[in-house]
C-alpha positions, 0 to 999 in steps of 0.5 A, spaced: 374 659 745 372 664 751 371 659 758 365 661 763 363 654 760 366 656 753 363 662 752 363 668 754 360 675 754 366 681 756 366 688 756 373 689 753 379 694 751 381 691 745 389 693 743 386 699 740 385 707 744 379 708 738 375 702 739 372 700 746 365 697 744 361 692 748 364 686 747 359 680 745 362 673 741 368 671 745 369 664 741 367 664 734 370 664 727 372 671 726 368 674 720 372 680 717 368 685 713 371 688 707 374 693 707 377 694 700 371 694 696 373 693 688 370 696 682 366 690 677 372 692 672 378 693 676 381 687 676 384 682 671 385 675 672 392 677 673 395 675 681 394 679 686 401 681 691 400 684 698 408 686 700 409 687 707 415 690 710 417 689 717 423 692 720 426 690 727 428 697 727 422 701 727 417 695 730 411 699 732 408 699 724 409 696 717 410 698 710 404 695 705 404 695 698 399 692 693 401 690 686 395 692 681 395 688 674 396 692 668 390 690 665 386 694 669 380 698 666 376 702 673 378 706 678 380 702 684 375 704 690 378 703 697 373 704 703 376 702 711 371 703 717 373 706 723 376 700 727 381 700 720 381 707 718 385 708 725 391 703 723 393 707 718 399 712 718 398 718 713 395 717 706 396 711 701 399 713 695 399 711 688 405 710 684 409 715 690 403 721 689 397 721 694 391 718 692 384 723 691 379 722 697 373 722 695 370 722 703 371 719 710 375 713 710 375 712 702 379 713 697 380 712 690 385 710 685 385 711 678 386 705 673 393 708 671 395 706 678 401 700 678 403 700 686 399 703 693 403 704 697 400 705 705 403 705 712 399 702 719 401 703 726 401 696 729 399 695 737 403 694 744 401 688 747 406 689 753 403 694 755 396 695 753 394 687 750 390 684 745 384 682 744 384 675 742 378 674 739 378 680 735 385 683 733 388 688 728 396 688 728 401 688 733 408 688 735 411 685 742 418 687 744 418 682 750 417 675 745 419 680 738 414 677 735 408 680 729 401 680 729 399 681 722 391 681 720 386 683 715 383 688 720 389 693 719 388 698 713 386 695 706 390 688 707 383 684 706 380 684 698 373 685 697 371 677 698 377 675 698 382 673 691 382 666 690 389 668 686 392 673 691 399 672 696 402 675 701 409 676 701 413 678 708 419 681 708 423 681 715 428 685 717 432 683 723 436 688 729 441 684 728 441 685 720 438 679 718 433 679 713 428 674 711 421 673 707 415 668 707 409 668 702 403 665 704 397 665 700 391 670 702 384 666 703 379 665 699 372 668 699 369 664 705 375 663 708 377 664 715 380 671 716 388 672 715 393 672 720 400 671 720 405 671 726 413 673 725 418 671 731 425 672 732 424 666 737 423 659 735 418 655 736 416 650 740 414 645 736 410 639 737 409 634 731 404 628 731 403 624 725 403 628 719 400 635 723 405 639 727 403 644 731 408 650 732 407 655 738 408 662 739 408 667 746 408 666 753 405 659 754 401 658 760 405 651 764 398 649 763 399 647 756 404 643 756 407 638 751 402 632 753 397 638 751 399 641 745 401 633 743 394 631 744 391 637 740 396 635 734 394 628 734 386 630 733 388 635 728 392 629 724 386 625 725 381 630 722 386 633 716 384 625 714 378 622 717 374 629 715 377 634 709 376 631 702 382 627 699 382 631 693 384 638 697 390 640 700 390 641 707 395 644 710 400 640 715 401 645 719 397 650 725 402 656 728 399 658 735 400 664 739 398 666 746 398 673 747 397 678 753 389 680 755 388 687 756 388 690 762 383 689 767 379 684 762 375 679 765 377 672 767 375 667 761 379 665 755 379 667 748 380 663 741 380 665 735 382 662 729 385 665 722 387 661 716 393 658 718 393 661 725 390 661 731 391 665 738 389 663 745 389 667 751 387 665 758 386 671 763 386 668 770 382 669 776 382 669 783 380 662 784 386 659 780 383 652 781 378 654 778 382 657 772 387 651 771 380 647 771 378 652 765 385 653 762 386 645 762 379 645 759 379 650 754 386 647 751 382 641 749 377 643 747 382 648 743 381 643 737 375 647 736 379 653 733 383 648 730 377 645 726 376 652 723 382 652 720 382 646 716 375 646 715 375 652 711 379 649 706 374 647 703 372 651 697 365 653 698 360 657 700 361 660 706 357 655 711 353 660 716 354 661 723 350 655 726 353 651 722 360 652 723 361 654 730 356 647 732 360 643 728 367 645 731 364 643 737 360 636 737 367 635 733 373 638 739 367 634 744 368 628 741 374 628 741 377 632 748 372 628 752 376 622 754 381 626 756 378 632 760 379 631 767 373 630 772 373 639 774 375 640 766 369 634 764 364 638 768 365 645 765 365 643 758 359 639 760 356 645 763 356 648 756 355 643 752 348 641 756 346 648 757 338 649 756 336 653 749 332 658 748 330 658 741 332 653 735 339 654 731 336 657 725 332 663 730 339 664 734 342 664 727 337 670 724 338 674 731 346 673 729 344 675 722 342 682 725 346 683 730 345 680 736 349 675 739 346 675 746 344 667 745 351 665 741 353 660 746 347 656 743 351 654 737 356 651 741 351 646 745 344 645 742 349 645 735 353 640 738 347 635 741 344 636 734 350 633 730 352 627 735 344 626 734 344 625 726 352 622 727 347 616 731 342 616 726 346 616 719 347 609 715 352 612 711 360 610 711 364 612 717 370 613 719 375 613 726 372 620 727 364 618 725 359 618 720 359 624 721 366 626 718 366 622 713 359 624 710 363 631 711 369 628 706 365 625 702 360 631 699 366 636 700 362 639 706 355 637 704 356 641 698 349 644 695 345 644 701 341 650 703 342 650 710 338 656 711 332 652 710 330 646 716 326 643 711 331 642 705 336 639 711 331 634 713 331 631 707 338 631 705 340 628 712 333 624 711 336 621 704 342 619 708 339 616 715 334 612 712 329 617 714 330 618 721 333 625 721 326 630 720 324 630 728 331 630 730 333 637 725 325 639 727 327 639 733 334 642 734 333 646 728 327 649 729 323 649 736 325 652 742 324 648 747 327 641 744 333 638 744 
């Protein structure tokens, strides 16, 4: 989450000397385009395994390989675009021989091939910081901590394999060895981010939810806070994700250091099972605290993603996401945000919108984010509408919710189409809900 309000828009260095485009989307669910692109018949049902190996000794890079199932019957195409490409050290390889190259940033591997094998280079972020809104990898020296994503080379499958694993093996300076597996997401899902720390976290436990947290934490985020974001992450793993659906117990956050010279704001952003958080103080430290403590609250919202996208389903568009996640961190931070706090996130929220949610969503749809931030306050107004029209069950955390855990993330609904959610949300509101969808959905001077 970005504050100047909850969004902002930042001209950044990300931890990476080849990329340094204008920034755009600070707070958002991270989308990942693929860069490893499969042939229709390459792959088997067999598991897919991604092998990582870390080693303290030599931190600034990590050794990758890629099981293949051996009922391959095609070649395998592997595509990076620049911002990945660049993570890779030397060539991949298959089976211990280079692989062909068959033009810039592609590479082909024939259907004999069992094992690849490839090399990327990890960023310093003592030095030259992390983006947290869009990261590849990175290695800290100071909090001995990793940070793997799926924006490092070829470590993200064409749409995600629902079968497929990541398996971590750490080996430590001292000789210690140890290894993790986590699965990777599934298509649809929110990105993949993995931290491995030497140093133990801090862990805050609520419920059945615990939180465990990484880096250099801000004394702004202090137990009371990381407990209150536990708490309501609890509270959503129940009232909000269909009982038949494994939501994981537990959310590991890691505060990461700005690059250097980056504008004052604070930045989110939400992996599968991680999240990263990253204030950047200002000359006003009133006014950072203020935006700090309410950025911390309202920190649920990348929390929101994470169990959301547990879901399996169609992806949900943008709008849809990101207005969800922030009528629901709101709602649920607003009692506790202080006077300062309140007035920040009510500035967000409140903003005027220039345009209805779907027209912002085709402007995203074709690259422009200039009228993002209007996902998080006309999309918020718009769910706490339909909350306050909907006569279907409720839950501790609304109708809303639990019209969410009762259709499996209102499953089957065209969410492209203002009239098809009309009438969704109409047959669930005794017909109360076509002006207000018309409204927040469709005009731009409305809502």
């Amino acid at each position: 989450m970005a504050f100047r309000s909850t969004v902002s828009l930042l001209r950044a260095m990300r931890c990476s000397p080849w990329d340094n485009p204008e920034r755009s989307i600070i707070i958002r669910t991270a989308i990942i385009a693929s860069i490893a692109c499969i042939g229709s018949a390459a792959l088997s049902a067999a598991p897919i395994t991604f092998h990582v190996a870390l080693d303290e000794r030599a931190p600034s890079s990590a050794a990758l390989e890629l099981d293949l199932p051996p009922g391959r019957t095609g070649d395998l195409v592997l595509t990076a675009g620049p911002r990945a490409a660049a993570t890779l050290v030397g060539q991949p390889e298959c089976d211990g021989a280079a692989i062909s190259v068959k033009g810039p940033r592609r590479w082909v591997a024939l259907a004999a091939c069992r094992k690849l094998r490839w090399t990327v280079a990890l960023c310093d972020p003592d030095g030259q910081g992390v983006d947290a809104s869009d990261p590849t990898g990175a290695w800290s020296e100071r909090g001995r901590w990793w940070l793997l994503t799926d924006h490092l080379a070829f470590l993200a499958p064409a749409g995600g394999w629902d079968d497929a694993r990541v398996e971590i093996r750490v080996r430590w300076r001292s000789g210690r060895a140890n290894e993790s597996i986590q699965p990777f997401p599934h298509h649809g899902q929110l990105p993949f981010y993995a931290i491995v720390s030497a140093a133990p976290p801090q862990v805050y436990r609520e419920g059945s939810f615990g939180l465990h947290v990484y880096g250099d934490i801000p004394p702004e985020a202090g137990p009371d806070q990381m407990r209150f974001v536990a708490n309501v992450l609890d509270r959503w793993r129940r009232d909000v994700i269909p009982t038949d659906i494994s939501a994981p117990n537990r959310l590991d956050i890691l505060w990461i250091p700005p690059v250097p010279q980056a504008e004052p704001t604070f930045l989110a952003s939400a992996g599968m099972r991680a999240v990263l958080m990253q204030n950047i103080p200002g000359p006003d430290r009133e006014a950072t605290n203020a935006k700090l403590r309410a950025a911390i609250l309202m920190g649920g919202h990348e929390g929101f993603h994470t169990l959301v996208g547990t879901i399996p389903q169609k992806a949900l568009p943008t709008w849809a996401n990101e207005s969800w996640a922030s009528y629901f961190a709101f709602r649920a931070a607003k009692p506790w945000l202080d006077a300062q706090a309140l007035e920040m996130v009510r500035a967000l929220i409140d903003a005027p919108s220039p345009a209805g949610l779907l027209e912002v969503q085709a402007q995203v749809d074709h690259g422009d984010g200039s009228n993002y931030n209007v996902f998080y306050g006309k999309g918020a107004r718009f769910w706490d509408a339909i909350d306050a029209v909907l006569v279907t069950r409720s839950n501790p955390s609304g109708r809303l919710a639990a019209l969410i855990q009762d259709t499996h993330g209102l499953r089957g609904l065209d969410w492209s189409k203002a009239d098809a959610i009309a009438a969704y949300l109409d047959a669930r509101s005794n017909g109360r809900a076509s002006d207000i969808v018309r409204c927040y959905l469709v005009k731009p001077d409305c809502g």
